[in-house]
N, CA, C and O atoms as a GROMACS GRO file, in nm:
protein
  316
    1UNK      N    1  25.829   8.398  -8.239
    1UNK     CA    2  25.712   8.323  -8.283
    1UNK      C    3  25.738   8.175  -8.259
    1UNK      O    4  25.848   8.130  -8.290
    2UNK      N    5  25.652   8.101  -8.210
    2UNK     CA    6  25.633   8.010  -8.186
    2UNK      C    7  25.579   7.892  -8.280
    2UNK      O    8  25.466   7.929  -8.312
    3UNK      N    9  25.602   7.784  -8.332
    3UNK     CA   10  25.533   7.739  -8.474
    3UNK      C   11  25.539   7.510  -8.433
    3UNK      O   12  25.622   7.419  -8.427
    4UNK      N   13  25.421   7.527  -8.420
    4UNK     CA   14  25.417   7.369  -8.473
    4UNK      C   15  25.386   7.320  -8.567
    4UNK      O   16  25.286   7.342  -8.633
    5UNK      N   17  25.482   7.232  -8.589
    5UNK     CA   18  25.458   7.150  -8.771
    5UNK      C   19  25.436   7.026  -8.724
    5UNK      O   20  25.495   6.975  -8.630
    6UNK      N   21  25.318   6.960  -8.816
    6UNK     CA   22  25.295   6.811  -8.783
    6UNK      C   23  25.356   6.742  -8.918
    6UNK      O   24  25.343   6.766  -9.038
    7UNK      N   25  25.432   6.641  -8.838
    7UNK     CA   26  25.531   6.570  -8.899
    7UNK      C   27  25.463   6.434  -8.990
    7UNK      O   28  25.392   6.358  -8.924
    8UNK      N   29  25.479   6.412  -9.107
    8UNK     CA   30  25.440   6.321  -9.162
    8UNK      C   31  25.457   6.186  -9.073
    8UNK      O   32  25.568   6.160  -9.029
    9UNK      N   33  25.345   6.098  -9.046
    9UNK     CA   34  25.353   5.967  -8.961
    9UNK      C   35  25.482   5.985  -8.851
    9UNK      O   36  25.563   5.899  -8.816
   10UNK      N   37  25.472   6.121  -8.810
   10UNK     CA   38  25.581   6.148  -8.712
   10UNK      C   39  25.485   6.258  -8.589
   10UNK      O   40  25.368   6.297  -8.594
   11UNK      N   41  25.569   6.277  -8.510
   11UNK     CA   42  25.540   6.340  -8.377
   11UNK      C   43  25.490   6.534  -8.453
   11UNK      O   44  25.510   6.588  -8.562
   12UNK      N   45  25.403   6.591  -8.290
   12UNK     CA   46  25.467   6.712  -8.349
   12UNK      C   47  25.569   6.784  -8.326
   12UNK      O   48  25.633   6.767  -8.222
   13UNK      N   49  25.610   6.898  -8.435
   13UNK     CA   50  25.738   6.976  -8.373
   13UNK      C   51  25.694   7.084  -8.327
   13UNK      O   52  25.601   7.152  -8.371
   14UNK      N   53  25.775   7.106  -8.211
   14UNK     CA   54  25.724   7.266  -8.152
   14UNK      C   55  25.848   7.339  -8.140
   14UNK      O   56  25.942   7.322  -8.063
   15UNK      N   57  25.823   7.450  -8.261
   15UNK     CA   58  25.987   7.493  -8.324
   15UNK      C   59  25.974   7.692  -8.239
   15UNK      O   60  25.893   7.781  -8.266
   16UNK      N   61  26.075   7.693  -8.151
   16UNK     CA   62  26.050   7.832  -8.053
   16UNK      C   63  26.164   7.928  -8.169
   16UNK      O   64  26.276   7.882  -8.191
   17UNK      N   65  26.127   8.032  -8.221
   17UNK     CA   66  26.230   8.141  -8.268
   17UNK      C   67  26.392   8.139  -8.196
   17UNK      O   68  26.497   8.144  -8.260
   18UNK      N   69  26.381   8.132  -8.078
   18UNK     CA   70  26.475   8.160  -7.986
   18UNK      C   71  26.459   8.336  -7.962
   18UNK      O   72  26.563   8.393  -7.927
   19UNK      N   73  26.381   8.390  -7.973
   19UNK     CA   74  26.410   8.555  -7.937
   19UNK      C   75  26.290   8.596  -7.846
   19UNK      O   76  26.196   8.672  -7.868
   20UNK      N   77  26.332   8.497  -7.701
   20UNK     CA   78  26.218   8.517  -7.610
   20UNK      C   79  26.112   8.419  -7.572
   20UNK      O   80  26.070   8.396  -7.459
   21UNK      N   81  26.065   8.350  -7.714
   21UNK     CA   82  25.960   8.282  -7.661
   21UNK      C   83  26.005   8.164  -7.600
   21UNK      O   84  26.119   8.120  -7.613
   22UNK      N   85  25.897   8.103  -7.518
   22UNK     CA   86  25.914   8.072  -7.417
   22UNK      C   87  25.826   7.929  -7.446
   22UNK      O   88  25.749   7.959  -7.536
   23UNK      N   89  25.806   7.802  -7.414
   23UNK     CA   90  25.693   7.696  -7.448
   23UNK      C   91  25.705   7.620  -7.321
   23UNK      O   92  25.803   7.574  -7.263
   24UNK      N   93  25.573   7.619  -7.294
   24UNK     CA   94  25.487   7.574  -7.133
   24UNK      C   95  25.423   7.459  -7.199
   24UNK      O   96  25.349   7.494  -7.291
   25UNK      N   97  25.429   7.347  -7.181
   25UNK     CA   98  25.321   7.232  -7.197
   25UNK      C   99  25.242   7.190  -7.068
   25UNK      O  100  25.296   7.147  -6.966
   26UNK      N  101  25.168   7.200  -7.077
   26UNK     CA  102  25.045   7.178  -6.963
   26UNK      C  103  24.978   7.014  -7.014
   26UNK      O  104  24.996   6.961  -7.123
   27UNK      N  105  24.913   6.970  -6.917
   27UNK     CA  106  24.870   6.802  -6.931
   27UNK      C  107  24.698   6.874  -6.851
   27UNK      O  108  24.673   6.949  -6.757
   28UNK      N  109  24.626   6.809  -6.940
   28UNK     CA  110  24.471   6.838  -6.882
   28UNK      C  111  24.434   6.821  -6.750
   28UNK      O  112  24.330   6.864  -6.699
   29UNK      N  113  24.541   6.740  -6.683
   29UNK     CA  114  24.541   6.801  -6.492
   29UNK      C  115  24.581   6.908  -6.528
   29UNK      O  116  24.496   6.968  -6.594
   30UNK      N  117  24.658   6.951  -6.516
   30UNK     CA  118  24.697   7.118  -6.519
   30UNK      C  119  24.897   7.097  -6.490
   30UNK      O  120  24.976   7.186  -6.460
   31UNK      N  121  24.931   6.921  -6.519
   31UNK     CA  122  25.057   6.949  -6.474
   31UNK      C  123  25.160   7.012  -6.561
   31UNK      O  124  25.133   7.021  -6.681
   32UNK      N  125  25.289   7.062  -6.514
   32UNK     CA  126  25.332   7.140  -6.612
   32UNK      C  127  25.467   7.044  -6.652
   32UNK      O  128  25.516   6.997  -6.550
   33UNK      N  129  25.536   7.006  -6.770
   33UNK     CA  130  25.603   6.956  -6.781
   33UNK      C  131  25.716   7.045  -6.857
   33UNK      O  132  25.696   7.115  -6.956
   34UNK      N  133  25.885   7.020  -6.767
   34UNK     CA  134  25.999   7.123  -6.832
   34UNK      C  135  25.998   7.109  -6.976
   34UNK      O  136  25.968   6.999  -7.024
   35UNK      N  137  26.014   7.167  -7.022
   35UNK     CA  138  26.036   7.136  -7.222
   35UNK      C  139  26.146   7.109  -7.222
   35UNK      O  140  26.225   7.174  -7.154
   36UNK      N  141  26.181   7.015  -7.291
   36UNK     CA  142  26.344   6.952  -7.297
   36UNK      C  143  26.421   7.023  -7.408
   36UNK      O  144  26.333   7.092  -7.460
   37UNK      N  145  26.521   7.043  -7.465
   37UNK     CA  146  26.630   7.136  -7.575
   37UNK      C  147  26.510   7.088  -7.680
   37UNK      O  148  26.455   6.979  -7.693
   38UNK      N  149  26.490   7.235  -7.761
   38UNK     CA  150  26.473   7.281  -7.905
   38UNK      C  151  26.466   7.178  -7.944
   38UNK      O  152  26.479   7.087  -7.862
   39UNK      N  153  26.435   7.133  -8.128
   39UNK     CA  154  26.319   7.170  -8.117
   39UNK      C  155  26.237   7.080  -8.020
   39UNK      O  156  26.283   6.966  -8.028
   40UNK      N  157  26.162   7.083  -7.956
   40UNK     CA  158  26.060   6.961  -7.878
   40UNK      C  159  25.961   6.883  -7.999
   40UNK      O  160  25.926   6.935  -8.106
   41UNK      N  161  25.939   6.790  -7.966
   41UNK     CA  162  25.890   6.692  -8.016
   41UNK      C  163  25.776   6.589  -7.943
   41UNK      O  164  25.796   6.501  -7.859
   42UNK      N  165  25.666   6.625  -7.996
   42UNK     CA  166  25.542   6.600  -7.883
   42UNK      C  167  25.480   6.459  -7.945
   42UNK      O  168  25.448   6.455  -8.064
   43UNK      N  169  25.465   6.344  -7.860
   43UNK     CA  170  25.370   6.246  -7.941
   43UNK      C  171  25.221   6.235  -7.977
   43UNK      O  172  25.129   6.277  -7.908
   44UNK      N  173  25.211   6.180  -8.079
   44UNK     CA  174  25.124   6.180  -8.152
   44UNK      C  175  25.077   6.028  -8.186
   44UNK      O  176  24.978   6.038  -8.260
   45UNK      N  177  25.098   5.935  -8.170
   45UNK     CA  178  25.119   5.817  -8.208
   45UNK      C  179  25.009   5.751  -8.038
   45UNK      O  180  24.910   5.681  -8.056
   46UNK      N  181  25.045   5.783  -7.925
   46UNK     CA  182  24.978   5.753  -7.851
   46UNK      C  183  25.099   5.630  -7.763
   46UNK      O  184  25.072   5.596  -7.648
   47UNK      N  185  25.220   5.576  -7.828
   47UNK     CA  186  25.262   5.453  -7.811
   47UNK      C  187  25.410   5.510  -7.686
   47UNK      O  188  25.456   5.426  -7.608
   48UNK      N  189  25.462   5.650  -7.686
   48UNK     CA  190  25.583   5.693  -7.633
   48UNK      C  191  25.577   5.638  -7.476
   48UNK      O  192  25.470   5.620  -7.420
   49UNK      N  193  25.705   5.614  -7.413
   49UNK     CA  194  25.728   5.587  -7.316
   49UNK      C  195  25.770   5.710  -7.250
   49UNK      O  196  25.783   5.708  -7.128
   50UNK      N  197  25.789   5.800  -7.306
   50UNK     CA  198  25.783   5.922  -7.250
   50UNK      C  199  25.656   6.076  -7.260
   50UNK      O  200  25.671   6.198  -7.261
   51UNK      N  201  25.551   5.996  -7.266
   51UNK     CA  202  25.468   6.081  -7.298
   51UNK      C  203  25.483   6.258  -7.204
   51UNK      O  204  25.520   6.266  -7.087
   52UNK      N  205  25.463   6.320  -7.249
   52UNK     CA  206  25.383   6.366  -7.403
   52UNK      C  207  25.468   6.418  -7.469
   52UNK      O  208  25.440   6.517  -7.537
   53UNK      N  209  25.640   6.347  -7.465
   53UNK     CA  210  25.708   6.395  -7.526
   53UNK      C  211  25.724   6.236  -7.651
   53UNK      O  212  25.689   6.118  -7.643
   54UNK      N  213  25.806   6.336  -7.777
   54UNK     CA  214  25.809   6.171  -7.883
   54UNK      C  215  25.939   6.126  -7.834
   54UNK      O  216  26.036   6.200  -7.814
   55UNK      N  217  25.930   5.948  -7.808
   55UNK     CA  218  26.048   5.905  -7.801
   55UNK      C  219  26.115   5.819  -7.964
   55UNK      O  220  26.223   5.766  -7.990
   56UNK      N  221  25.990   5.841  -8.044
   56UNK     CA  222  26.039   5.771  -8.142
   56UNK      C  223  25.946   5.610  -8.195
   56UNK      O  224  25.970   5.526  -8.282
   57UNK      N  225  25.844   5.623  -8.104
   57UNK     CA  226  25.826   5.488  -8.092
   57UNK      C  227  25.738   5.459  -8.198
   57UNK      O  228  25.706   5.343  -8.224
   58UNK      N  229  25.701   5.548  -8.257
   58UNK     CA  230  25.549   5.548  -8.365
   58UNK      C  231  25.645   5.469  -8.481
   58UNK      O  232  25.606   5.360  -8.522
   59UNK      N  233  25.757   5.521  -8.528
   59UNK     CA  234  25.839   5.409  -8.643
   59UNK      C  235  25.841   5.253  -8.618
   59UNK      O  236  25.834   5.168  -8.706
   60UNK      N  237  25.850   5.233  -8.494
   60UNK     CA  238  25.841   5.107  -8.468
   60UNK      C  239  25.677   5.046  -8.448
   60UNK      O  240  25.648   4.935  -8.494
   61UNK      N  241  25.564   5.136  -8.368
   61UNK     CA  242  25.453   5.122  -8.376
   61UNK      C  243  25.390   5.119  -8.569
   61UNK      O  244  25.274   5.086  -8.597
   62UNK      N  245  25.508   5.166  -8.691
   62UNK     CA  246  25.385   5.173  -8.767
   62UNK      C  247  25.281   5.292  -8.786
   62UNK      O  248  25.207   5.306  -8.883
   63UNK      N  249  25.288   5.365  -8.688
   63UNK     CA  250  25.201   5.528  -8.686
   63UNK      C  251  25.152   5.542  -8.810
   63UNK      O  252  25.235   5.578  -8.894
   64UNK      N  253  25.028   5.521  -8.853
   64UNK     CA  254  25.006   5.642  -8.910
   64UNK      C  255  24.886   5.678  -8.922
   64UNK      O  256  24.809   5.583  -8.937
   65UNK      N  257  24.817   5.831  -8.922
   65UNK     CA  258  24.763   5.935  -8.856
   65UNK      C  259  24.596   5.873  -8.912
   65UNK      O  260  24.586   5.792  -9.004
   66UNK      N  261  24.480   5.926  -8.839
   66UNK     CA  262  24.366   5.888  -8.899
   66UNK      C  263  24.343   5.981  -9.036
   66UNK      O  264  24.277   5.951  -9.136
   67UNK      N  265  24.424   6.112  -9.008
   67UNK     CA  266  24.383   6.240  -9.112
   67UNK      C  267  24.562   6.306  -9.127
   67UNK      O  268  24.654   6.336  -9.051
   68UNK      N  269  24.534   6.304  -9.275
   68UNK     CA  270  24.703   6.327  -9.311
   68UNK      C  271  24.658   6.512  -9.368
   68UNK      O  272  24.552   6.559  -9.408
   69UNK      N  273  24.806   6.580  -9.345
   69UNK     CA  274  24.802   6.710  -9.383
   69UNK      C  275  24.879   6.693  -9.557
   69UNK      O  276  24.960   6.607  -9.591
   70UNK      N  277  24.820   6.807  -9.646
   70UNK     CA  278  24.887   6.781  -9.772
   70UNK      C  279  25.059   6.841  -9.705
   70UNK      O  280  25.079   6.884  -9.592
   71UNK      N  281  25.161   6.824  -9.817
   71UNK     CA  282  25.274   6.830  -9.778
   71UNK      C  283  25.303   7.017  -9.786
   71UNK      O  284  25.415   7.055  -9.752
   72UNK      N  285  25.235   7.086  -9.815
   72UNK     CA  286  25.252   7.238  -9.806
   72UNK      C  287  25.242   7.286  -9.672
   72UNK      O  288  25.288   7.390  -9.626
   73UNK      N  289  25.152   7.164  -9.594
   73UNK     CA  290  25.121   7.219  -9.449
   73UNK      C  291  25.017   7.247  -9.376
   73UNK      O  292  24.994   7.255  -9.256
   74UNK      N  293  24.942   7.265  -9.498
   74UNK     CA  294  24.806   7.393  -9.551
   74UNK      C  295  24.689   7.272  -9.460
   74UNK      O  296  24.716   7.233  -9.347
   75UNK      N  297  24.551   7.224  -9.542
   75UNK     CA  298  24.481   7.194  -9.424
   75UNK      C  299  24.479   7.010  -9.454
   75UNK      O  300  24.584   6.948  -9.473
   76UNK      N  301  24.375   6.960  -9.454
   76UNK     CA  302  24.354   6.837  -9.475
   76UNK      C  303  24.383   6.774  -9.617
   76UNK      O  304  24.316   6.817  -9.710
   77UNK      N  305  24.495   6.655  -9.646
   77UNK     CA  306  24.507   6.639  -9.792
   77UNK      C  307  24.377   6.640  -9.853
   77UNK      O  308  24.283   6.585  -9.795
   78UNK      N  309  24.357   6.720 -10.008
   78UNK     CA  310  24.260   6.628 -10.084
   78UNK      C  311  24.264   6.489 -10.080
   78UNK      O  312  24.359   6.421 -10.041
   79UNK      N  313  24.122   6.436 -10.138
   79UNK     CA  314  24.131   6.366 -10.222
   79UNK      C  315  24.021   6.264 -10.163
   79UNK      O  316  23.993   6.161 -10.224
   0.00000   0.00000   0.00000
């Protein structure tokens, strides 16, 4: 199973089981980019020099999200 968690004012994670699965990132051309070692880490921030992977840069950009998840995971915080 395959599972992404979005990271508080952080990137997302794209966390692979290791028993098979496999993770393809595609770019809306259709290009395909290698997935670099476990877990991968995709930006979100908009600011990476390595897009569309996170290099980290959103801590220094300040990141943070227009819509925050509550901390269970579950859907959009109350409130």
């Amino acid at each position: 199973m395959t599972t992404i968690k979005v990271r508080k004012n952080g990137p997302y994670r794209v966390i692979a089981d290791g028993d098979g699965d496999d993770v393809t990132i595609i770019d809306w051309n259709g290009r395909e980019y290698p997935a670099p070692d476990r877990p991968i880490a995709l930006c979100r921030c908009g600011v990476s020099a390595t897009k569309p992977f996170c290099d980290k840069s959103h801590a220094r950009a300040g990141f943070t999200p227009d819509e925050d998840t509550d901390d269970a995971g579950g859907g959009p915080a109350a409130g």
